[in-house]
PASEBA-1860 file (N, C-alpha, C; in nm, 3 decimals):
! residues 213
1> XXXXXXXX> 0.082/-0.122/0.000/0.000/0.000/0.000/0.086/0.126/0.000 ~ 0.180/0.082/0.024/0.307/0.246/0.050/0.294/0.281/-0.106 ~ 0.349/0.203/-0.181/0.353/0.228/-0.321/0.251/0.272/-0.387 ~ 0.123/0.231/-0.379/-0.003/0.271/-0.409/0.005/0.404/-0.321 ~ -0.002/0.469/-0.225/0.026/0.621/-0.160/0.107/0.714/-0.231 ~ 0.232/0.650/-0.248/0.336/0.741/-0.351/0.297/0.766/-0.460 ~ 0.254/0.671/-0.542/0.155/0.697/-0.647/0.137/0.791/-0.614 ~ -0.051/0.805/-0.571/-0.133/0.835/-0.543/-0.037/1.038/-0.541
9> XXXXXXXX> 0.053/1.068/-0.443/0.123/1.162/-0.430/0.173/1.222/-0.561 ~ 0.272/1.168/-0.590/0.332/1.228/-0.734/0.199/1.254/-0.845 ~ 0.111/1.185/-0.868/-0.040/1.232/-0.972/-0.086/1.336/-0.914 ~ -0.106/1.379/-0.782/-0.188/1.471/-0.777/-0.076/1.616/-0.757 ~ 0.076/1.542/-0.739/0.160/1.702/-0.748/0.178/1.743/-0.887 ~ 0.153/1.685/-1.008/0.105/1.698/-1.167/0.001/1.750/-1.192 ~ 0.010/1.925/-1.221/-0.119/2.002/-1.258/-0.167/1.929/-1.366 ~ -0.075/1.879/-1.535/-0.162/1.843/-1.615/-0.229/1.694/-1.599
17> XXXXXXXX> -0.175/1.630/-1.520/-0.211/1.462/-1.491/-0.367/1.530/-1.427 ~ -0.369/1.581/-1.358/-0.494/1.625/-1.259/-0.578/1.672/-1.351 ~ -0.515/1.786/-1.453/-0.643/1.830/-1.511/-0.692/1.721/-1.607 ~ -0.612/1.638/-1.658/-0.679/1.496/-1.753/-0.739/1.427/-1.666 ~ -0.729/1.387/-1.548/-0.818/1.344/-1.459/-0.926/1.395/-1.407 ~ -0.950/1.538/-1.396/-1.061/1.581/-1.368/-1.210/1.608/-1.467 ~ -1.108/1.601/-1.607/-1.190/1.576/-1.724/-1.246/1.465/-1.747 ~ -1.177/1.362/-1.728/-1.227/1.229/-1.734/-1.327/1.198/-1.653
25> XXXXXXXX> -1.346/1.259/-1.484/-1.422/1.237/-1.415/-1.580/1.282/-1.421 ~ -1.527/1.434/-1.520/-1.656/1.501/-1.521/-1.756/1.429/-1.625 ~ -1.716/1.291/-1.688/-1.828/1.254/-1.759/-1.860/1.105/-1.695 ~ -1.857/1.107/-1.608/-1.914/1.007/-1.543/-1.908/0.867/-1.627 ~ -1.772/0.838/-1.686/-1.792/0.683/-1.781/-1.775/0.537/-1.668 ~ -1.866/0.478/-1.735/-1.865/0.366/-1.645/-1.664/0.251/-1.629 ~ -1.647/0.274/-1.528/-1.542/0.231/-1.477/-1.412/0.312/-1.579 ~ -1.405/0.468/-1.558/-1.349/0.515/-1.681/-1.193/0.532/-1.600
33> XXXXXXXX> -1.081/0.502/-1.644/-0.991/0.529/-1.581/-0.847/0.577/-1.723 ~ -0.788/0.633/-1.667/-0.669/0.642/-1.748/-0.535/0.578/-1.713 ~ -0.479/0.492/-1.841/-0.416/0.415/-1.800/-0.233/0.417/-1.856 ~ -0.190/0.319/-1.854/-0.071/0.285/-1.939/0.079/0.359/-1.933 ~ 0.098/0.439/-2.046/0.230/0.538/-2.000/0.167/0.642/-1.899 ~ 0.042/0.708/-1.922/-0.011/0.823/-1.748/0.076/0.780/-1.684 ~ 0.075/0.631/-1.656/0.056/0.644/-1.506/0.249/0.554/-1.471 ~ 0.283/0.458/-1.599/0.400/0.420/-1.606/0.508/0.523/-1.601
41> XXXXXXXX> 0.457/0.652/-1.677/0.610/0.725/-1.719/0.627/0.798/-1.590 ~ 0.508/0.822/-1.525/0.521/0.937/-1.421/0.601/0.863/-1.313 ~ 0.568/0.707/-1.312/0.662/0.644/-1.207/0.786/0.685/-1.280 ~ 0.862/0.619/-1.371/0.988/0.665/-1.425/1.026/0.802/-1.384 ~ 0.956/0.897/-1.450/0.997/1.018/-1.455/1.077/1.065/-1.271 ~ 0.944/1.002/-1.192/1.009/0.993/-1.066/1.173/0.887/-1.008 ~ 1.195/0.828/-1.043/1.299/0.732/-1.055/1.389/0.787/-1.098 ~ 1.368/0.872/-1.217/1.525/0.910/-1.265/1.497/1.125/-1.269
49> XXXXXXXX> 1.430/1.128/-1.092/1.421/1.282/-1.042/1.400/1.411/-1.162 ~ 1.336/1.387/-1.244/1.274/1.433/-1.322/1.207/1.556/-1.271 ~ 1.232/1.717/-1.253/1.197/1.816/-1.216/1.059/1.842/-1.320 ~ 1.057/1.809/-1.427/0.943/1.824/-1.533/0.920/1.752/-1.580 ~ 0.790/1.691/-1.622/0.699/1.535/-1.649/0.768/1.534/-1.837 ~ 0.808/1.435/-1.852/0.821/1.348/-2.008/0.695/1.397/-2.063 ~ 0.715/1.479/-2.194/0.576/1.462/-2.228/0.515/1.318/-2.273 ~ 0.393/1.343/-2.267/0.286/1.200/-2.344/0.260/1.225/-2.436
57> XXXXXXXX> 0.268/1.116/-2.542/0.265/1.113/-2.652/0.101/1.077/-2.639 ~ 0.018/1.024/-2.587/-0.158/1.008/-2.585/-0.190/0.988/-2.434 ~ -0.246/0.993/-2.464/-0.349/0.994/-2.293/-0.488/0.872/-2.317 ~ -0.379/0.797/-2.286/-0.507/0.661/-2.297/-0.632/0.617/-2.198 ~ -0.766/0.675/-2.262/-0.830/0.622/-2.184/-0.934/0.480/-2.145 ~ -0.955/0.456/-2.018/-0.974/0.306/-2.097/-1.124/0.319/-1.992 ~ -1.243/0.250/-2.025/-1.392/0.255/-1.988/-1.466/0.094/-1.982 ~ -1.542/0.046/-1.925/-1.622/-0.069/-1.920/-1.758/-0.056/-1.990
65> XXXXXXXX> -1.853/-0.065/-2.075/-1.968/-0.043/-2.103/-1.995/-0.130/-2.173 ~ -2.144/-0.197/-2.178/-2.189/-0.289/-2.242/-2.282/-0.183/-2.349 ~ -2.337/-0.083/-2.322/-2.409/-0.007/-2.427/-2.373/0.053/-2.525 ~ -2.449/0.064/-2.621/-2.391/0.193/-2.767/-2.395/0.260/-2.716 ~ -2.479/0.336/-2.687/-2.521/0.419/-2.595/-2.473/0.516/-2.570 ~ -2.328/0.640/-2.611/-2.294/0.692/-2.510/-2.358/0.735/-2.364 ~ -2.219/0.763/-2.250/-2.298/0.824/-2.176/-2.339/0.980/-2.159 ~ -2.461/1.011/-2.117/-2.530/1.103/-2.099/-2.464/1.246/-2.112
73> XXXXXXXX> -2.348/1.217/-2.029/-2.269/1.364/-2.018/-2.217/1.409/-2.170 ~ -2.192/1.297/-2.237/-2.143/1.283/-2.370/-2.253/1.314/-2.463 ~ -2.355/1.201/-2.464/-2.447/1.253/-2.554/-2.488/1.364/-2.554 ~ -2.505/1.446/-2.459/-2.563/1.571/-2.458/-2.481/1.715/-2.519 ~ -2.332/1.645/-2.539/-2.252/1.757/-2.572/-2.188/1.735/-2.703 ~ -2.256/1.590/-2.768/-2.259/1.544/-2.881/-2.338/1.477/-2.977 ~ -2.344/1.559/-3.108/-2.463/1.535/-3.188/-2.420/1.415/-3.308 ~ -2.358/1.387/-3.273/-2.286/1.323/-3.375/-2.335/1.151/-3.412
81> XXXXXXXX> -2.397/1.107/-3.315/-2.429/0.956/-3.301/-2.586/0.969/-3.345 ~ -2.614/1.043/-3.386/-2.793/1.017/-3.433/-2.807/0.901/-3.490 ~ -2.744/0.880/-3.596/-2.736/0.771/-3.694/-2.695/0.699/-3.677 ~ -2.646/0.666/-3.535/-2.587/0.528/-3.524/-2.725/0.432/-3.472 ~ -2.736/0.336/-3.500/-2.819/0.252/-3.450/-2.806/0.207/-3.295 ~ -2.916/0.217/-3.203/-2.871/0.223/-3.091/-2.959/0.132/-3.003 ~ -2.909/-0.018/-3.019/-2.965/-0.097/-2.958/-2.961/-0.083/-2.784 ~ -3.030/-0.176/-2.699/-2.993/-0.189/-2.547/-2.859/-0.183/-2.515
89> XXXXXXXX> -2.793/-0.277/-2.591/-2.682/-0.346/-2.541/-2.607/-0.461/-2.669 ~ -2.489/-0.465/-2.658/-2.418/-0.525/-2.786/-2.371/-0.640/-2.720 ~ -2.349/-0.743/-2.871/-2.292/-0.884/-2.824/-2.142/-0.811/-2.894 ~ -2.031/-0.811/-2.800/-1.911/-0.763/-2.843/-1.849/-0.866/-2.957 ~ -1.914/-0.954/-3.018/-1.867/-1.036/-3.132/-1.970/-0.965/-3.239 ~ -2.028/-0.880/-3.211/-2.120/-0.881/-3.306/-2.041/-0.769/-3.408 ~ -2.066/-0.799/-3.585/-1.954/-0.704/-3.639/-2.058/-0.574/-3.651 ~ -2.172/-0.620/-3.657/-2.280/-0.517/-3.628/-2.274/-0.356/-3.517
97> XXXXXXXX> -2.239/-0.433/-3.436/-2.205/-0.344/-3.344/-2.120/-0.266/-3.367 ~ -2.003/-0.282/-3.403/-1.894/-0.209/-3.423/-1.868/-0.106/-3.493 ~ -1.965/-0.023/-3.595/-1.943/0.109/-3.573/-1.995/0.190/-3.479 ~ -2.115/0.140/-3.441/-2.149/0.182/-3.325/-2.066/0.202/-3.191 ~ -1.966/0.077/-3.169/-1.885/0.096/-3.073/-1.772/0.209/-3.084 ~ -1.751/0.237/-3.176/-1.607/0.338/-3.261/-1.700/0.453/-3.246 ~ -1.822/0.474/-3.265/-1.868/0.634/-3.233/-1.888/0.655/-3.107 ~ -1.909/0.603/-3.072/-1.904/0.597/-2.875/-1.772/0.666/-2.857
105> XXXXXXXX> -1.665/0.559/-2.906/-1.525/0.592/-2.805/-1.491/0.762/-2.879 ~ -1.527/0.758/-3.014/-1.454/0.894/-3.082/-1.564/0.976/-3.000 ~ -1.698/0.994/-3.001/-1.722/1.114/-2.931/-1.701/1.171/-2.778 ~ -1.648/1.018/-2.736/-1.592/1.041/-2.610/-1.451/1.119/-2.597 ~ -1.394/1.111/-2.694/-1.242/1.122/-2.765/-1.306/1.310/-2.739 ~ -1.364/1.336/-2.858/-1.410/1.442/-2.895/-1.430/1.515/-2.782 ~ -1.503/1.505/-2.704/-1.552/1.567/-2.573/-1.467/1.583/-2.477 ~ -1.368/1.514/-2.446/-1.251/1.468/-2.390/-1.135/1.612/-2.447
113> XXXXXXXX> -1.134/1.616/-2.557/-1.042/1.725/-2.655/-1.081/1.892/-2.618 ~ -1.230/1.870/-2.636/-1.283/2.015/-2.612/-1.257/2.068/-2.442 ~ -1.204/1.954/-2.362/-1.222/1.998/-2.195/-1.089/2.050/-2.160 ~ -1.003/1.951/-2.262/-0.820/1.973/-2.204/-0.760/1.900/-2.365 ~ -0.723/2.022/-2.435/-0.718/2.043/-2.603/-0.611/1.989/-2.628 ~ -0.518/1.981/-2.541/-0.359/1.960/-2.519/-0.328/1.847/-2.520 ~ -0.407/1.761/-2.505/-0.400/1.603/-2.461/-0.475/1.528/-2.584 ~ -0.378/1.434/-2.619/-0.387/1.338/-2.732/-0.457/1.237/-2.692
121> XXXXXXXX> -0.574/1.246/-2.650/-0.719/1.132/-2.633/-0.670/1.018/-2.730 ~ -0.696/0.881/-2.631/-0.745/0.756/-2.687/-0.808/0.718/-2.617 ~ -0.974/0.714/-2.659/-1.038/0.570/-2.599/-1.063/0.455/-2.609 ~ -1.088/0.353/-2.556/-1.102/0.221/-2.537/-1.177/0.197/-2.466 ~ -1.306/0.091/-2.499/-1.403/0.049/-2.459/-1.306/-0.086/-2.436 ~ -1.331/-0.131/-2.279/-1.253/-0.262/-2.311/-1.347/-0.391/-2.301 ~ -1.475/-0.337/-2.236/-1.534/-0.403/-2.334/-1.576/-0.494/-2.489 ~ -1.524/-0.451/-2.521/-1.467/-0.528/-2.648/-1.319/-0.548/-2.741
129> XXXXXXXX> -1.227/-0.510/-2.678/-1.115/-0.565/-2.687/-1.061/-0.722/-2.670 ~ -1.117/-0.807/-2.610/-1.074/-0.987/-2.562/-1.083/-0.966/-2.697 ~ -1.170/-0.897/-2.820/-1.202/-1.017/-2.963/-1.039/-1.000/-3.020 ~ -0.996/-0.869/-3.031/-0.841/-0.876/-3.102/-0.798/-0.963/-3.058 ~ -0.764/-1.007/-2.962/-0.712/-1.154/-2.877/-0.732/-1.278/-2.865 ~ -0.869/-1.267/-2.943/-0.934/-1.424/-2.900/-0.916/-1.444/-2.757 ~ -0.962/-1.388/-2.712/-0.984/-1.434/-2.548/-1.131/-1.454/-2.478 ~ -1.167/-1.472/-2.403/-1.264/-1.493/-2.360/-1.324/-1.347/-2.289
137> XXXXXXXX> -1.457/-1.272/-2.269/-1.482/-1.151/-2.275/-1.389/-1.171/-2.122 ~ -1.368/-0.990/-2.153/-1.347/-0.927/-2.021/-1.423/-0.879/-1.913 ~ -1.407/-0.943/-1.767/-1.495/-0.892/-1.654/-1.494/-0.736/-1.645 ~ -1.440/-0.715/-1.631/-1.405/-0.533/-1.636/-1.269/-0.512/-1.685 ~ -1.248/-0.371/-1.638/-1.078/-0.301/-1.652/-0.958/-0.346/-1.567 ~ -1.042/-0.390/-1.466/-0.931/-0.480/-1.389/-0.846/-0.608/-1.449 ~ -0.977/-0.696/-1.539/-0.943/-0.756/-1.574/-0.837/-0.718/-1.777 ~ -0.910/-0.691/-1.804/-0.860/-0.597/-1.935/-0.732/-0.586/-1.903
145> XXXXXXXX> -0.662/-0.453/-1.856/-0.550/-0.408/-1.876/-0.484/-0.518/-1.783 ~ -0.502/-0.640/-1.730/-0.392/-0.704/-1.671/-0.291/-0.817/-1.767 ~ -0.364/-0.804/-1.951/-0.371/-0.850/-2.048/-0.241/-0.759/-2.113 ~ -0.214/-0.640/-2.087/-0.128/-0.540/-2.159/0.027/-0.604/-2.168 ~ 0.089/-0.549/-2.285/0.200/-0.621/-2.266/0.284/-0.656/-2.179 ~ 0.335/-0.519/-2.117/0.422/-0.470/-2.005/0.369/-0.521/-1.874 ~ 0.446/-0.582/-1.769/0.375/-0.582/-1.647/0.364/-0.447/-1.633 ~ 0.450/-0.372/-1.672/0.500/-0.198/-1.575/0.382/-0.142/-1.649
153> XXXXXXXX> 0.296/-0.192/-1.767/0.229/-0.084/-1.843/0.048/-0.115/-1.810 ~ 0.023/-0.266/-1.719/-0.076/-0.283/-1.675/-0.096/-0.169/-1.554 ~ -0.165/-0.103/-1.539/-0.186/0.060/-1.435/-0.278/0.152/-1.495 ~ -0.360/0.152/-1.450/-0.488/0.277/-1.441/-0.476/0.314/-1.314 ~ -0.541/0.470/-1.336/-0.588/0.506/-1.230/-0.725/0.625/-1.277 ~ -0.782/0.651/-1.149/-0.919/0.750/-1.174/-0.923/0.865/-1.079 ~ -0.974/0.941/-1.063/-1.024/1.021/-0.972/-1.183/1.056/-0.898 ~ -1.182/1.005/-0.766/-1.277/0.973/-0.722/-1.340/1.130/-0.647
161> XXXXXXXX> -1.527/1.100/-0.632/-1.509/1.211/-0.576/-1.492/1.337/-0.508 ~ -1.414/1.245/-0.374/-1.323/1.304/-0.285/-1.187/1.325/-0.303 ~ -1.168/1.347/-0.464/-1.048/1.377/-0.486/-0.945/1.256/-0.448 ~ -0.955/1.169/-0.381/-0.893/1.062/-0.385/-0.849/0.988/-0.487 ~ -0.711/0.934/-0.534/-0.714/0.840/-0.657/-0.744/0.691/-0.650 ~ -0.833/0.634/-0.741/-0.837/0.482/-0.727/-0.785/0.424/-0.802 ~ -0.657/0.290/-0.809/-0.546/0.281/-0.840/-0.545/0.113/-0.885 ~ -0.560/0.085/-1.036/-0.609/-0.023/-1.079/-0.433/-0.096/-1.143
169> XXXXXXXX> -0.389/-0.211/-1.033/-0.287/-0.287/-1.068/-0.251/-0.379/-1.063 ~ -0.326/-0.465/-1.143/-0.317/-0.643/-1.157/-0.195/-0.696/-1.082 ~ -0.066/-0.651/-1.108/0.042/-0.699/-1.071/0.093/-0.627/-0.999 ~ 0.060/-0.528/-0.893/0.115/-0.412/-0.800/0.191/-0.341/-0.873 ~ 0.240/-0.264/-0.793/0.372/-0.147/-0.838/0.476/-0.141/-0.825 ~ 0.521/-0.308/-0.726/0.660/-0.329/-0.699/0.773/-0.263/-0.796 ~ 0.746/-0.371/-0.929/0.796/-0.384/-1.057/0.809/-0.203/-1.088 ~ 0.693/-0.177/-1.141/0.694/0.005/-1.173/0.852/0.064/-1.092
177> XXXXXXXX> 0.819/0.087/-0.922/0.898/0.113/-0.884/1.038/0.048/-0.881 ~ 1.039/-0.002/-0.882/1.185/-0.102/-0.919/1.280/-0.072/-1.041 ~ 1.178/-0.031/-1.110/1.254/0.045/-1.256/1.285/-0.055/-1.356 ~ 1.195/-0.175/-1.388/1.188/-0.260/-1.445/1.098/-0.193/-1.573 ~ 1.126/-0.316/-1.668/1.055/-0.337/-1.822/1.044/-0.496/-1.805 ~ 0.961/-0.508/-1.807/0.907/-0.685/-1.817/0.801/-0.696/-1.909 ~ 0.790/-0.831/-1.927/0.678/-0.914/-2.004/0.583/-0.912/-1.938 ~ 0.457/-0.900/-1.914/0.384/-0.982/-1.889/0.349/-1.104/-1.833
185> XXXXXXXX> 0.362/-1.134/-1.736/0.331/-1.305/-1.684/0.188/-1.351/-1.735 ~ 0.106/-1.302/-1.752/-0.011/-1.397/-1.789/-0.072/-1.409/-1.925 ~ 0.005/-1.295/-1.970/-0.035/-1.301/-2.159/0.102/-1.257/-2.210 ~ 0.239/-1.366/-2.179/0.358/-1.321/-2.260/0.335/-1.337/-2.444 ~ 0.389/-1.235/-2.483/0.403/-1.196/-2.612/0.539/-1.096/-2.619 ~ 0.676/-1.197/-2.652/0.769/-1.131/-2.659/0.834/-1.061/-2.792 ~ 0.761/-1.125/-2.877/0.813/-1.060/-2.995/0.759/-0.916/-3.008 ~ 0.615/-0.876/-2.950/0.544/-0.752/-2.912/0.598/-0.661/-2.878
193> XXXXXXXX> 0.681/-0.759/-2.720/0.783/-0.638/-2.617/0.923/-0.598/-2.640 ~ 0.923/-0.685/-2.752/1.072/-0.636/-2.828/1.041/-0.548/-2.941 ~ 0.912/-0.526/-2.970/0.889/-0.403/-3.100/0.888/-0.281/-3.048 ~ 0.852/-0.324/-2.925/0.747/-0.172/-2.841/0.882/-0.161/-2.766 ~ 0.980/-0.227/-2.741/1.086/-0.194/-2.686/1.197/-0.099/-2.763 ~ 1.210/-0.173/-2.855/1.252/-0.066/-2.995/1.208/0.065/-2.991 ~ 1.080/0.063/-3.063/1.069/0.148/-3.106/0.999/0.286/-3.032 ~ 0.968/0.301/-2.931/0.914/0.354/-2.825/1.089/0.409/-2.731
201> XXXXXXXX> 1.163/0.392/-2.761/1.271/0.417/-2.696/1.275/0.477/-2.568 ~ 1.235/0.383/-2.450/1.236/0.394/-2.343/1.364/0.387/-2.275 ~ 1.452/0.317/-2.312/1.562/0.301/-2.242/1.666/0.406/-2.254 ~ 1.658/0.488/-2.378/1.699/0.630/-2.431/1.645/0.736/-2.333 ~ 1.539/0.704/-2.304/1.437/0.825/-2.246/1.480/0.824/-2.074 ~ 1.484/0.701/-2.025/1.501/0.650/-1.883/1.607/0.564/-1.885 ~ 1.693/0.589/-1.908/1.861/0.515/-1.907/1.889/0.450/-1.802 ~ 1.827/0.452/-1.634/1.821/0.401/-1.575/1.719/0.273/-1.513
209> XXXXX> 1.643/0.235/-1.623/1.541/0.147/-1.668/1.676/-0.011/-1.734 ~ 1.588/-0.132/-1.626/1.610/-0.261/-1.666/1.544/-0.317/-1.696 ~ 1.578/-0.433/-1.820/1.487/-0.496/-1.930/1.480/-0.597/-1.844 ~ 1.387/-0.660/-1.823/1.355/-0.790/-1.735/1.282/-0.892/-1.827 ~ 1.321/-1.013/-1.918/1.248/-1.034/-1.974/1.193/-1.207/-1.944
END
């Protein structure tokens, strides 16, 4: 839990981490959290005393929803989904669904852009992500991002609201803090973590970063 605290510390001494978090919060997405480098680099950045945050190259956000549906806060500040067909609820195999699912995440994207302009929005419904994988559906985000390549890159977090952060990490933060790059233990794919190792040049960026593979 110490590690989860420190966290928790360094995100909220980050004016722009906060203000992407407070945007995210204000639309109320079901289990909406931001994940991946947010929350990986800022550990690094801390590790190798970093007076000013690495910029981010996107701001990944990641959400649970079984509906087309956007939500409410969204729909209302976007006109854009009229035409999408808008059943109850989708079978995430269904190919039917799937533009429907892509206007969801872009007007979430969209809405997301207009709050904090600066920040390179990605959403993800992970809700339907297991299909790239052939996996079996995902229970939530907990379960989802514990699938990501990186152990260090499985990490969301949200802002709750008492301002508190809630701090989503399949495999703790040991690793993060430790200053590791690892595989994955439960979905290794190394030829992946040697592309994204390449070419993402982390070890350039954080020279004091070990490949653990």
């Amino acid at each position: 839990m110490q590690d989860f605290k420190r966290l928790g510390d360094m995100i909220k001494r980050d004016p722009f981490r906060m203000r992407c978090l407070r945007a995210l919060r204000a639309l109320d997405l079901p289990q909406g959290y931001i994940g991946a480098g947010f929350v990986r680099n800022a550990i690094w950045d801390e590790l190798h005393a970093r007076a000013t945050p690495t910029p981010l190259n996107d701001i990944d956000v990641i959400y649970f929803s079984g509906e087309i549906n956007p939500p409410q806060s969204v729909a209302s500040a976007d006109n854009t989904l009229e035409s999408v067909p808008q059943p109850q609820a989708y079978s995430p195999n269904s190919a039917a669904a799937k533009p429907g699912l892509k206007a969801q995440e872009h007007a979430i994207e969209r809405e997301l852009a207009r709050m904090v302009p600066q920040a390179n929005w990605q959403v993800k419904n992970q809700a339907r992500m297991h299909v790239a994988h052939a996996h079996a559906p995902y229970q939530n985000c907990h379960d989802a991002i514990s699938y990501w390549i990186e152990r260090e890159t499985c990490v969301a977090v949200r802002l709750l609201a008492n301002d508190d952060l809630d701090i989503l990490a399949p495999f703790g933060l040991e690793a993060n803090f430790a200053g590791t790059i690892s595989i994955n233990p439960k979905y290794p794919r190394p030829e992946v973590f040697k592309q994204r190792l390449a070419s993402k040049n982390w070890l350039t960026v954080w020279p004091l970063l070990k490949v653990h593979k």
